[in-house]
DSSP file (Angstrom, degrees, kcal/mol; ACC not computed):
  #  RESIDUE AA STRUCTURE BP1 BP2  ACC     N-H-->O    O-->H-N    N-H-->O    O-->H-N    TCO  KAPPA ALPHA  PHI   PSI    X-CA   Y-CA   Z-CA
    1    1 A X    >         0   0    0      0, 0.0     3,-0.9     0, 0.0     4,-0.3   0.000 360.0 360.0 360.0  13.6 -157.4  -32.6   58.6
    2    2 A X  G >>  +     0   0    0      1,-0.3     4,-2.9     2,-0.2     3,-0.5   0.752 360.0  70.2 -59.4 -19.4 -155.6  -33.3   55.1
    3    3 A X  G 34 S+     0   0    0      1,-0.2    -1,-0.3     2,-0.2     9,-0.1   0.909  88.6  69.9 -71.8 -20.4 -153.2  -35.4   56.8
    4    4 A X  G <4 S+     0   0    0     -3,-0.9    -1,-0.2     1,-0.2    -2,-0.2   0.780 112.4  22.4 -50.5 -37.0 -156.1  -37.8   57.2
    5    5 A X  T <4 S+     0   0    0     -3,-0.5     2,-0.6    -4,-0.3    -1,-0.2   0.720 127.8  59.2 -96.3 -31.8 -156.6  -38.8   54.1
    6    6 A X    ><  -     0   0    0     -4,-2.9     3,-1.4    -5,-0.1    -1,-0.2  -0.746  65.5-169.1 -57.7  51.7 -153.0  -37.9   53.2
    7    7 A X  T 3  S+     0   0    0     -2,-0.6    -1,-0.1     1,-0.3    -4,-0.1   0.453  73.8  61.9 -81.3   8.5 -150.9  -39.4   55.0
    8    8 A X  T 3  S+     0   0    0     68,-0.1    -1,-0.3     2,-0.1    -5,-0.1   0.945  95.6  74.6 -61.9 -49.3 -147.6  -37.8   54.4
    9    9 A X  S <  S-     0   0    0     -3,-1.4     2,-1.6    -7,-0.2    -3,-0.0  -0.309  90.6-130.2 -79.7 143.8 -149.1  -34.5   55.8
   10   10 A X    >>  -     0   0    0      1,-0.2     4,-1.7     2,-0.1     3,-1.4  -0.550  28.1-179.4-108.2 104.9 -149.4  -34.9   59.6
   11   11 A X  T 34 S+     0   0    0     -2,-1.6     5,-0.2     1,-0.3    -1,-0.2   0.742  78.9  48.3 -57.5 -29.1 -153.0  -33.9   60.4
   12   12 A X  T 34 S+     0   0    0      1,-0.2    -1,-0.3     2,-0.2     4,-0.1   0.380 110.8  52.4 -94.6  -2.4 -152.8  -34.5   64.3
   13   13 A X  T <> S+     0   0    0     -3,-1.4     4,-2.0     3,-0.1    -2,-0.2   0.888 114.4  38.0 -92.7 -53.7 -149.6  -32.6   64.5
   14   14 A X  H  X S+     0   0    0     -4,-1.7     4,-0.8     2,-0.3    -2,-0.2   0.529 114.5  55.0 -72.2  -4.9 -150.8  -29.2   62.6
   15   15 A X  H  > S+     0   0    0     -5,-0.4     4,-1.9     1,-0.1    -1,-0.2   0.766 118.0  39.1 -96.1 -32.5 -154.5  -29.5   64.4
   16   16 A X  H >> S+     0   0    0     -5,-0.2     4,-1.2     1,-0.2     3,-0.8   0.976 110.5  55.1 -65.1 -40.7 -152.0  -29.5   67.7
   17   17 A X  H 3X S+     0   0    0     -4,-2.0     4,-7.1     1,-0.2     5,-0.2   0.950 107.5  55.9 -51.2 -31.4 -149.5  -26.7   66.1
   18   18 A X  H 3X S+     0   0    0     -4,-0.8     4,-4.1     1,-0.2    -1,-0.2   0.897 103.3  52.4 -58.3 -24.7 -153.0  -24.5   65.8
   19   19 A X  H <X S+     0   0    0     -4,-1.9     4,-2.5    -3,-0.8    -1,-0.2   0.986 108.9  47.4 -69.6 -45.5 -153.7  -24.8   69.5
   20   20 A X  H  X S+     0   0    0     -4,-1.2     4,-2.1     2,-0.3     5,-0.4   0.958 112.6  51.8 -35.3 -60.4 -150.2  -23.6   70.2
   21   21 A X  H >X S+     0   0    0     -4,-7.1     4,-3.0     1,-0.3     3,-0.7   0.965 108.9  48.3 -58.0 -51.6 -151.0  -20.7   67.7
   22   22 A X  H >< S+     0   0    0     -4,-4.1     3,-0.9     1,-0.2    -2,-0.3   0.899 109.7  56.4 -48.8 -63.2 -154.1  -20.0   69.5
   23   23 A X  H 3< S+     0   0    0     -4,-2.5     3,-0.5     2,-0.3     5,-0.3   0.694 116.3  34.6 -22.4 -54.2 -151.8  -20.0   72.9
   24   24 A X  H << S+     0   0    0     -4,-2.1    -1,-0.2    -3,-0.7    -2,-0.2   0.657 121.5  39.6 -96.8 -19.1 -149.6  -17.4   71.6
   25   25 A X  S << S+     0   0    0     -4,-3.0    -1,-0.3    -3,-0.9     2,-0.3   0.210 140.6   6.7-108.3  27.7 -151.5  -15.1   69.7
   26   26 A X  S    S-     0   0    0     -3,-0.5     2,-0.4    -4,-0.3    -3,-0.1  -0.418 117.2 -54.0-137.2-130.0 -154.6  -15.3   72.3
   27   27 A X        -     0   0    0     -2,-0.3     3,-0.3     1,-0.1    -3,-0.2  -0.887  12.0-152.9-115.8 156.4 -153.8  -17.3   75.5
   28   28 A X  S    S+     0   0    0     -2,-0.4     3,-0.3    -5,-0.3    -5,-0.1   0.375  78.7  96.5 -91.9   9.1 -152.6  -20.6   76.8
   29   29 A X  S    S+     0   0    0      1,-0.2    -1,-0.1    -6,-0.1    -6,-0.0   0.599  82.7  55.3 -88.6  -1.6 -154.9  -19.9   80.7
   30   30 A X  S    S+     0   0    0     -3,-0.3     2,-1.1   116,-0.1    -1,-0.2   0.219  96.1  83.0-107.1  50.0 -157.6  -21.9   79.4
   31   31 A X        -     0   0    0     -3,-0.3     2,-0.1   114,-0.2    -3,-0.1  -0.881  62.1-172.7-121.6 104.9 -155.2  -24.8   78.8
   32   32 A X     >  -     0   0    0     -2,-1.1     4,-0.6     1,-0.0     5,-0.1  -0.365  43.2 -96.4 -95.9-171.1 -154.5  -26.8   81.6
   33   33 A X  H  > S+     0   0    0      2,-0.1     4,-2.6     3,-0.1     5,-0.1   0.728 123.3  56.2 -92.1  -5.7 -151.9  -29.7   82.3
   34   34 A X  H >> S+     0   0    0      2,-0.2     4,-2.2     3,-0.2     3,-0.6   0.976 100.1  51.4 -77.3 -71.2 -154.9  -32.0   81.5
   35   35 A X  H 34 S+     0   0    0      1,-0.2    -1,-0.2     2,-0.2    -2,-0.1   0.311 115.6  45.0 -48.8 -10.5 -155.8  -30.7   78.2
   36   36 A X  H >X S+     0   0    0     -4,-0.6     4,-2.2     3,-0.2     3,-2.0   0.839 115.0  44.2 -58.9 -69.2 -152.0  -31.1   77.1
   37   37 A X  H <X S+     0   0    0     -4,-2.6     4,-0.8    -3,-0.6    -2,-0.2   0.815 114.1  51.9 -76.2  -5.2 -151.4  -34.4   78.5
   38   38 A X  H 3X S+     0   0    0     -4,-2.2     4,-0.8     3,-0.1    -1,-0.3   0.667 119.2  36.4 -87.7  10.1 -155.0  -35.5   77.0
   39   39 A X  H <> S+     0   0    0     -3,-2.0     4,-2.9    -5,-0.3     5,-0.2   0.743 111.7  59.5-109.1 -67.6 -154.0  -34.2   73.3
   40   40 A X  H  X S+     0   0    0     -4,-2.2     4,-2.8     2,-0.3     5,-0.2   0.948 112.6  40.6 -25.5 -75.1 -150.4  -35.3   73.8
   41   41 A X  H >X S+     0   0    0     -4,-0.8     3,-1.3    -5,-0.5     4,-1.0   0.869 113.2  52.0 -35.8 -80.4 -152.1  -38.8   74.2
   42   42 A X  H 3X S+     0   0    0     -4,-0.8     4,-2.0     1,-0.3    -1,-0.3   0.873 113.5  53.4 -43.2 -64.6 -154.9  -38.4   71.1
   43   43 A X  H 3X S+     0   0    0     -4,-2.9     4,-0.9     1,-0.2    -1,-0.3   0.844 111.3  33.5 -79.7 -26.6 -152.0  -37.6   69.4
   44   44 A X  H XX S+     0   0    0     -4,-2.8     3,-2.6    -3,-1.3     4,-1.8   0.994 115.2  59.7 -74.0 -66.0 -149.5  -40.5   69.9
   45   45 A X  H 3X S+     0   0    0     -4,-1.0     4,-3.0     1,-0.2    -1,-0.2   0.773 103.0  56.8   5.2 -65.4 -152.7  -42.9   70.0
   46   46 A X  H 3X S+     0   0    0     -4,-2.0     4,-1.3    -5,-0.4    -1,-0.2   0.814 113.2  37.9 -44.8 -48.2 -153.2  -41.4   66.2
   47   47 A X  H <X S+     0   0    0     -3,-2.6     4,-0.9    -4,-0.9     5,-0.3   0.532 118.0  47.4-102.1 -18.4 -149.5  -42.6   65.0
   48   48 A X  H  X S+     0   0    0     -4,-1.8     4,-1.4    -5,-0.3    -2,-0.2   0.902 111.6  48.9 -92.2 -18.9 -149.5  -45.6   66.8
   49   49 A X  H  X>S+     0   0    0     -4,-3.0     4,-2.4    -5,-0.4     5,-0.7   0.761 109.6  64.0 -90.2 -23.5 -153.2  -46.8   65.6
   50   50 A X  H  <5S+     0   0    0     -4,-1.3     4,-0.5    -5,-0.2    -1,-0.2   0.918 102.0  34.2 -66.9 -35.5 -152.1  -46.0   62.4
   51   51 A X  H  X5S+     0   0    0     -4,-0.9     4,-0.5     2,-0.1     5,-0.3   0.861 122.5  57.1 -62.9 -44.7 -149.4  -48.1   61.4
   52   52 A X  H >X5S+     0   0    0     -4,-1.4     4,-2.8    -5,-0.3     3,-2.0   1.000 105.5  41.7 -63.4 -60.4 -151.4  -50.9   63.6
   53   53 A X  H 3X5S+     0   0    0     -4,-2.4     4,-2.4     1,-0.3    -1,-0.2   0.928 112.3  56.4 -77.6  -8.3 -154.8  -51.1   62.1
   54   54 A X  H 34<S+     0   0    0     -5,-0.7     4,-0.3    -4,-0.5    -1,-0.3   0.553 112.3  41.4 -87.9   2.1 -153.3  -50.9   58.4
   55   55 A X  H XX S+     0   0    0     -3,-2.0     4,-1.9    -4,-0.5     3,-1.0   0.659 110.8  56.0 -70.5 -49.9 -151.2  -53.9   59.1
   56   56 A X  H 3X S+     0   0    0     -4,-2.8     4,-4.2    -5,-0.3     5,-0.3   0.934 103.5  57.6 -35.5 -54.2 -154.5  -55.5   61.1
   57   57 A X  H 3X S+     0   0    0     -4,-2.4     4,-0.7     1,-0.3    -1,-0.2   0.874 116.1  34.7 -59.9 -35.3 -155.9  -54.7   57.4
   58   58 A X  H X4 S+     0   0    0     -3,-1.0     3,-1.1    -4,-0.3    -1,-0.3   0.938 120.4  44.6 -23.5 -72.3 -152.9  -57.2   56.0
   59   59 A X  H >< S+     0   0    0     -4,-1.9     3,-1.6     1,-0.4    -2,-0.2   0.709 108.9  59.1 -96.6 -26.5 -152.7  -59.7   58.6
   60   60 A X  H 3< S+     0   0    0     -4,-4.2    -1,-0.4    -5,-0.4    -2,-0.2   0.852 108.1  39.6 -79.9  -1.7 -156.3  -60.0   58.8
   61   61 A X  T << S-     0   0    0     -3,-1.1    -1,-0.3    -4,-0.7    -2,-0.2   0.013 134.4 -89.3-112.8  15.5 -157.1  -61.1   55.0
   62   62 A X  S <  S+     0   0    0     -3,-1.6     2,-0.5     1,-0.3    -3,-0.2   0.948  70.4 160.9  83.1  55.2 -153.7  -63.3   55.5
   63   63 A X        -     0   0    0     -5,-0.3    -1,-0.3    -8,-0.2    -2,-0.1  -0.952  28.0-136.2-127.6 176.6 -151.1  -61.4   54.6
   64   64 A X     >  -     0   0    0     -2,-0.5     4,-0.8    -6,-0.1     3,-0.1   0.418  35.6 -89.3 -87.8-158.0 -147.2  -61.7   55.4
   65   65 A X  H  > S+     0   0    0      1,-0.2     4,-1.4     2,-0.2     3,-0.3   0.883 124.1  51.8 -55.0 -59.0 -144.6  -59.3   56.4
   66   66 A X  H  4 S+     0   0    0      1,-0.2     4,-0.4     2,-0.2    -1,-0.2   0.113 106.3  52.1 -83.1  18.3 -143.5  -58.4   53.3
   67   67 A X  H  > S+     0   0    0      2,-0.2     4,-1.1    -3,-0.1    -1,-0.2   0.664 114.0  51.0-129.1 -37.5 -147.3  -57.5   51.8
   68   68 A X  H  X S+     0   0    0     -4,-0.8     4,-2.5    -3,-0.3     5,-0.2   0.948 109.4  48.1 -45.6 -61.8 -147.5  -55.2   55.3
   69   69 A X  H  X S+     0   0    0     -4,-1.4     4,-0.8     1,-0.2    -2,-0.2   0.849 117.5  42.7 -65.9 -42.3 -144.0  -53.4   54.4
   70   70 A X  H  > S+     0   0    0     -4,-0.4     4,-2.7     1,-0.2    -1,-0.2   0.839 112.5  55.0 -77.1 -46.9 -145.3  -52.8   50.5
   71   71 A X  H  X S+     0   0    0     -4,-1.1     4,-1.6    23,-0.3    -1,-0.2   0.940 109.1  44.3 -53.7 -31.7 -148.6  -51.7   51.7
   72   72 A X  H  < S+     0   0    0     -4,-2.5    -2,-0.2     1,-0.2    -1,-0.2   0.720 116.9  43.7 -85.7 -17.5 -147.2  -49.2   53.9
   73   73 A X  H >X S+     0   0    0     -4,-0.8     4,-4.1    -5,-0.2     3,-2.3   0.811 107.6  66.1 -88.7 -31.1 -144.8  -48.0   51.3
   74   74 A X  H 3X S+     0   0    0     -4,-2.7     4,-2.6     1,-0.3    17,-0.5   0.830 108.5  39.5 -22.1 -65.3 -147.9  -48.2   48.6
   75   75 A X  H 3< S+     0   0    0     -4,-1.6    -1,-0.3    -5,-0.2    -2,-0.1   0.194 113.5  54.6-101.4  25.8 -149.5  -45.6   50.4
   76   76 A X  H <4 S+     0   0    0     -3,-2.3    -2,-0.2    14,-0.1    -1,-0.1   0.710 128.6  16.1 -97.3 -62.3 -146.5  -43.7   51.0
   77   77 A X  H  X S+     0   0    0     -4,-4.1     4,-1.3     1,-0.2     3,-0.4   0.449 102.5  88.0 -90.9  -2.8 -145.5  -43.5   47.6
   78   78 A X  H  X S+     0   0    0     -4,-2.6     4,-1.8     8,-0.4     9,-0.3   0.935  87.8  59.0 -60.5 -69.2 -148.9  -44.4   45.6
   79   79 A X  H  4 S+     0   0    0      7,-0.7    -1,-0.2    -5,-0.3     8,-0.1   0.634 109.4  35.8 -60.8  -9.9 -150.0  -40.7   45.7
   80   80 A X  H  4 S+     0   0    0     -3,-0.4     3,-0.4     6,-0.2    -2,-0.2   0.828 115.6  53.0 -99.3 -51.4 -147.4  -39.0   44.0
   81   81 A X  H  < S+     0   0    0     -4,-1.3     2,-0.6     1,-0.2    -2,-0.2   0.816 134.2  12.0 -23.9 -78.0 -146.8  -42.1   41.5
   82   82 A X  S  X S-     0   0    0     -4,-1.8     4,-2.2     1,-0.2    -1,-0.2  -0.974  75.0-171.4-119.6 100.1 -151.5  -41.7   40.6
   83   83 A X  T  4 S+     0   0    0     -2,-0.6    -1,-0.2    -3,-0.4     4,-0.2   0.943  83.1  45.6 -25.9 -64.4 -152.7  -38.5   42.1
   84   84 A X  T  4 S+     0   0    0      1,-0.2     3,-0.4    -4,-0.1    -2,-0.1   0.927 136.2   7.1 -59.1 -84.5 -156.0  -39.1   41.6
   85   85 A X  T >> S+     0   0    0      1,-0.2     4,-2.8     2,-0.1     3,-0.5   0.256  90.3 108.7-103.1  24.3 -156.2  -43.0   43.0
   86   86 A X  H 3X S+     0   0    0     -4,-2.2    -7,-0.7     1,-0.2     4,-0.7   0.544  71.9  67.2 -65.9   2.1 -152.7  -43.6   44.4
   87   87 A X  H 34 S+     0   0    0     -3,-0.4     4,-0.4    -9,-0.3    -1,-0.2   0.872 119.2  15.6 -67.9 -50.3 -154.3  -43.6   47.8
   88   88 A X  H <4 S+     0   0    0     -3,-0.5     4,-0.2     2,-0.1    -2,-0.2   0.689 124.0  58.7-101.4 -30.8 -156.2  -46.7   47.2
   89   89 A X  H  X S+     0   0    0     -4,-2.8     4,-4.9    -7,-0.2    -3,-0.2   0.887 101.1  51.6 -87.5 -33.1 -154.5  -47.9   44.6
   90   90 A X  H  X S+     0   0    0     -4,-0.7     4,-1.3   -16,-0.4   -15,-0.2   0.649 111.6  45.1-103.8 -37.8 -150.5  -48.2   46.2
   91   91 A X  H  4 S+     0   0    0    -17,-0.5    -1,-0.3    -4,-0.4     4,-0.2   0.371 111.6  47.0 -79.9  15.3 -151.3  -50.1   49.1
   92   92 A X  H >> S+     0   0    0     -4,-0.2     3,-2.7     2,-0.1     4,-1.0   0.812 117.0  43.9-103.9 -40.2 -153.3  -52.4   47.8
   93   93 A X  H 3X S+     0   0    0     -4,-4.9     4,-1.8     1,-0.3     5,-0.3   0.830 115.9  55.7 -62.5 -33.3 -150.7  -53.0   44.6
   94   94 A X  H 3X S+     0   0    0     -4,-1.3     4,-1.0   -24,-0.2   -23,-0.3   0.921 105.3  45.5 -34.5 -52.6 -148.2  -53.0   47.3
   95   95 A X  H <4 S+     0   0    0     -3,-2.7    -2,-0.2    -4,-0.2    -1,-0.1   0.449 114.7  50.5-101.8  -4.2 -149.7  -55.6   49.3
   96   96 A X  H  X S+     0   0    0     -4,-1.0     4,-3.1    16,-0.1     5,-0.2   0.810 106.7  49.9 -84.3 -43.7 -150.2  -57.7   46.2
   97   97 A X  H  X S+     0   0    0     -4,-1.8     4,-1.0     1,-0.2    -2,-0.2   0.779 112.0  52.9 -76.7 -25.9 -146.8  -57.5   44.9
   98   98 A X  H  < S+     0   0    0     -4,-1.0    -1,-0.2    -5,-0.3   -32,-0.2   0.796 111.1  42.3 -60.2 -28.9 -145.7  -58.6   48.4
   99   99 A X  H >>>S+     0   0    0      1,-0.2     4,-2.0     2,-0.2     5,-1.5   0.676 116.8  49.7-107.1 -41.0 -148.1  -61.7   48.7
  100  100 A X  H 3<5S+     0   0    0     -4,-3.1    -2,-0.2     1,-0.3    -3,-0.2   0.920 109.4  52.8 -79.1 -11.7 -147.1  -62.7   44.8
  101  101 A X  T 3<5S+     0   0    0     -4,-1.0    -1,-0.3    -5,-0.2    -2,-0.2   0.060 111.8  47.7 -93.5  28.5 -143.0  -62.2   45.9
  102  102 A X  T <45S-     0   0    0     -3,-1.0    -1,-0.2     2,-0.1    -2,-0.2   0.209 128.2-106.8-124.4 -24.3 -143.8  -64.7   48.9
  103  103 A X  T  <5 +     0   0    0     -4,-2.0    -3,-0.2     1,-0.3    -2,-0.1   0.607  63.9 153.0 117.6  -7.9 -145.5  -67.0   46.4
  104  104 A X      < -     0   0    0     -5,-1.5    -1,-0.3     1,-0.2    -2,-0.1  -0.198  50.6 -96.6 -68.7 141.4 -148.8  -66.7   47.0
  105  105 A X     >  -     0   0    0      1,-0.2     4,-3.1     4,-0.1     5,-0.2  -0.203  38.8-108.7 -75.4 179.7 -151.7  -67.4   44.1
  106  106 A X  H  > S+     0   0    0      1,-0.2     4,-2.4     3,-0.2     5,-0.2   0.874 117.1  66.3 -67.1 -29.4 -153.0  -64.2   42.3
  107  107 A X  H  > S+     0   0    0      2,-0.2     4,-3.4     1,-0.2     5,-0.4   0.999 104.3  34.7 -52.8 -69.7 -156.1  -64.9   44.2
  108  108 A X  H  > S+     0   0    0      1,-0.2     4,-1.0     2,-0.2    -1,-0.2   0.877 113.7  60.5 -56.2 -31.0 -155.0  -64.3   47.8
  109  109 A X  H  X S+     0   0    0     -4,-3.1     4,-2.2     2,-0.2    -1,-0.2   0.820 108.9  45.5 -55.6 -34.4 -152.6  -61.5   46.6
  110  110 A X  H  X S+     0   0    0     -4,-2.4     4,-2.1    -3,-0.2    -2,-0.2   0.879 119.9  37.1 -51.9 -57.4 -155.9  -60.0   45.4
  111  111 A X  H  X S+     0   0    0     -4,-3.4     4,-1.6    -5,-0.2    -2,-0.2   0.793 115.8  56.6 -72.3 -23.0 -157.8  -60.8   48.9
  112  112 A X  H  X S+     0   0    0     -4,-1.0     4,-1.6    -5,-0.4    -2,-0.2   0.969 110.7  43.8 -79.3 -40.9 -154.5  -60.0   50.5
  113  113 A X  H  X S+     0   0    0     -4,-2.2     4,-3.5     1,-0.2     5,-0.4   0.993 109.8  52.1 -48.9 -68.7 -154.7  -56.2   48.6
  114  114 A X  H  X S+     0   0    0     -4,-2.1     4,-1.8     1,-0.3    -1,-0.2   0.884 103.3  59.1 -42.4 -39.0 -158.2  -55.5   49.3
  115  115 A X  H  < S+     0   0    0     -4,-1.6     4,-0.4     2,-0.2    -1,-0.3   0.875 104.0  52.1 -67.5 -31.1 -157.4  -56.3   53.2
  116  116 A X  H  X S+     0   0    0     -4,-1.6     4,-2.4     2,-0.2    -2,-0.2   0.860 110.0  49.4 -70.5 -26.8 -154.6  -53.3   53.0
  117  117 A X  H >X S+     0   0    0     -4,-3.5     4,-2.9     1,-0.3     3,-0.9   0.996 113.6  50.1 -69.1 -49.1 -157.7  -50.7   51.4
  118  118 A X  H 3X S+     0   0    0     -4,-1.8     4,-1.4    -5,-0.4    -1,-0.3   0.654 112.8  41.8 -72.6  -7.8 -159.7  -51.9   54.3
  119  119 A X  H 3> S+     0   0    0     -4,-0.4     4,-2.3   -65,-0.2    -1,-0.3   0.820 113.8  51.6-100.5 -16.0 -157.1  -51.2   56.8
  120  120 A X  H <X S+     0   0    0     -4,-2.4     4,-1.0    -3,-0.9    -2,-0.2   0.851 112.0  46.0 -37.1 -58.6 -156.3  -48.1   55.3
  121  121 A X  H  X S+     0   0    0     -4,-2.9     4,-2.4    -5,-0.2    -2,-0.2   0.964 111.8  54.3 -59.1 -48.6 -160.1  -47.1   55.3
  122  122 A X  H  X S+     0   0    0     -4,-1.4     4,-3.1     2,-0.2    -1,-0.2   0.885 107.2  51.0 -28.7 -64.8 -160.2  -48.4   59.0
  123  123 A X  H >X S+     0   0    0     -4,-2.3     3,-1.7     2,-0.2     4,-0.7   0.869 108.7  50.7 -58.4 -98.5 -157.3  -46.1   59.7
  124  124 A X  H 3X S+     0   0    0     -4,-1.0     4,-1.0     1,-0.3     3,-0.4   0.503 113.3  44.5  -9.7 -71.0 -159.0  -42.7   58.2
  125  125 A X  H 3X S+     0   0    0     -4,-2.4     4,-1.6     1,-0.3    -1,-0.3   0.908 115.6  38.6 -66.4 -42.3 -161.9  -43.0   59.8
  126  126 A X  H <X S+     0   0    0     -4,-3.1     4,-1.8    -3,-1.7     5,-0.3   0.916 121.9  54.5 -69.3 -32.8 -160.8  -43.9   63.3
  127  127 A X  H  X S+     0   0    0     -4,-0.7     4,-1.1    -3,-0.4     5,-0.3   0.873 113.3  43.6 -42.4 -85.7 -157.8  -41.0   62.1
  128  128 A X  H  X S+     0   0    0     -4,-1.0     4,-1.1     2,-0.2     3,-0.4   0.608 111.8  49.2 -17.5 -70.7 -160.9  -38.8   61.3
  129  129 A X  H >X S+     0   0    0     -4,-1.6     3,-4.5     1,-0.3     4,-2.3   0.978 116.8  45.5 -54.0 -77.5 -163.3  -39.5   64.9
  130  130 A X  H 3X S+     0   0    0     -4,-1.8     4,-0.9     1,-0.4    -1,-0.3   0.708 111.3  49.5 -70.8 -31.4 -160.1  -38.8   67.0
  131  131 A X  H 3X S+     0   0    0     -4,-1.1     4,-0.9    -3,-0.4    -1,-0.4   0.668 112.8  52.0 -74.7 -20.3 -159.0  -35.5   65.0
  132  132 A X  H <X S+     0   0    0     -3,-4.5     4,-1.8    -4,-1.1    -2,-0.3   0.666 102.6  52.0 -99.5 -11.8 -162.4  -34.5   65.5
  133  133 A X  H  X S+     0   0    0     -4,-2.3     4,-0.9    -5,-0.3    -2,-0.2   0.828 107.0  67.8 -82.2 -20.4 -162.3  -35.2   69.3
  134  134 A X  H  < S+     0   0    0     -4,-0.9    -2,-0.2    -5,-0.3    -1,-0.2   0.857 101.4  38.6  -8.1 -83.7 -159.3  -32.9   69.0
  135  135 A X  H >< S+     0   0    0     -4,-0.9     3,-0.6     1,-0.2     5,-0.2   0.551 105.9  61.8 -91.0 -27.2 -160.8  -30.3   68.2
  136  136 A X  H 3X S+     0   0    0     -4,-1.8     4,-0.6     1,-0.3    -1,-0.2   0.598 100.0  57.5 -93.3   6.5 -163.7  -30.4   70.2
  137  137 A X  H 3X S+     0   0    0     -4,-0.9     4,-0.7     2,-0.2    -1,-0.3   0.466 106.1  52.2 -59.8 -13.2 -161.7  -30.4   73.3
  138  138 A X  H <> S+     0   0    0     -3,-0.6     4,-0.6     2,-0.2    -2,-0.2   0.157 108.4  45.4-102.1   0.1 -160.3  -27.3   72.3
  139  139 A X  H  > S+     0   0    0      3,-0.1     4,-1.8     2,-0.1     5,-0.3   0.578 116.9  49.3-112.6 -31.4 -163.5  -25.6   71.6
  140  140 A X  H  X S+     0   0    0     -4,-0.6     4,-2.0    -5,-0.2     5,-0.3   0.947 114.4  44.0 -61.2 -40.2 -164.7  -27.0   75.0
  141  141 A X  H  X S+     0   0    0     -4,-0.7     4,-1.6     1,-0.2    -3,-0.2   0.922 119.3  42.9 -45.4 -56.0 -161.6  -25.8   76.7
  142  142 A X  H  X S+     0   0    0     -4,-0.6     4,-0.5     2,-0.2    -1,-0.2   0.609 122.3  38.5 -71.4 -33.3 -161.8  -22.3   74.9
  143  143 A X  H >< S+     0   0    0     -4,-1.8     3,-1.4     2,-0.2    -2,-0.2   0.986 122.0  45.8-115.2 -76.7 -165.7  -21.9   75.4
  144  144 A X  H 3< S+     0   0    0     -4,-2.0    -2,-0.2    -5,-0.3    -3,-0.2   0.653 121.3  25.8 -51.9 -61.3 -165.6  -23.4   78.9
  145  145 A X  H 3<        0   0    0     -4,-1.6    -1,-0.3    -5,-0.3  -114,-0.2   0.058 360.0 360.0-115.2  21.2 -162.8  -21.8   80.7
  146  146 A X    <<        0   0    0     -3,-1.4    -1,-0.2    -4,-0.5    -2,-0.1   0.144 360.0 360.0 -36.4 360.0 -162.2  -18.6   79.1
């Protein structure tokens, strides 16, 4: 689940490779076509809510396009740039530098930043809840129909 907080690493793809690994080195029969197409789902869900509620975090504290596109690169590149707080730190200075290159006072660039941590945060958890629903379909699956 490092890709959760991480986002380069893709957490909902490796928590999907493991079931696979469990499939090949134990069995795929307590696997059914539901429990694929409901994982399939959780995972695309995962990538699509991410990019969406970390723009929501933008758009909702009023910022533009271009304060979205920085955020998103912010927290792409923010973590190699400051290990420690490039997580937090690189979309919100993204989403600042975006809102002051549109013209915007340092004030709203400020409010505009602070909306990208919160959509950031948004994203992790709901990231977090849904990786964890993951995995407990797959312990239900395994437990259930073994």
């Amino acid at each position: 689940m490092a890709g959760t907080v991480y986002p380069i690493l893709p957490g909902a793809v490796a928590i999907f490779f493991a079931f696979l690994v469990y499939g090949w080195f134990f069995s795929f029969d307590p696997f059914g076509v539901w429990f694929w197409i409901i994982q399939i789902l959780i995972v695309v869900v995962l990538f699509v809510a991410d990019y969406v509620v970390s723009a929501w975090g933008v758009k909702k504290f009023g910022g533009s396009k271009l304060s979205t596109t920085l955020s998103t690169i912010g927290v792409i590149i923010g973590p190699f740039v400051i290990p420690a707080f490039g997580l937090v730190l690189g979309p919100f200075i993204g989403a600042f530098i975006g809102e002051l290159i549109g013209g915007s006072s340092p004030s709203k660039a400020s409010k505009v930043g602070f909306g990208s941590v919160v959509g950031l945060f948004t994203s992790t958890v709901m990231k977090i809840i849904l990786q964890i629903v993951m995995i407990v379909l797959f312990i239900i699956w395994v437990v259930r129909f073994a």
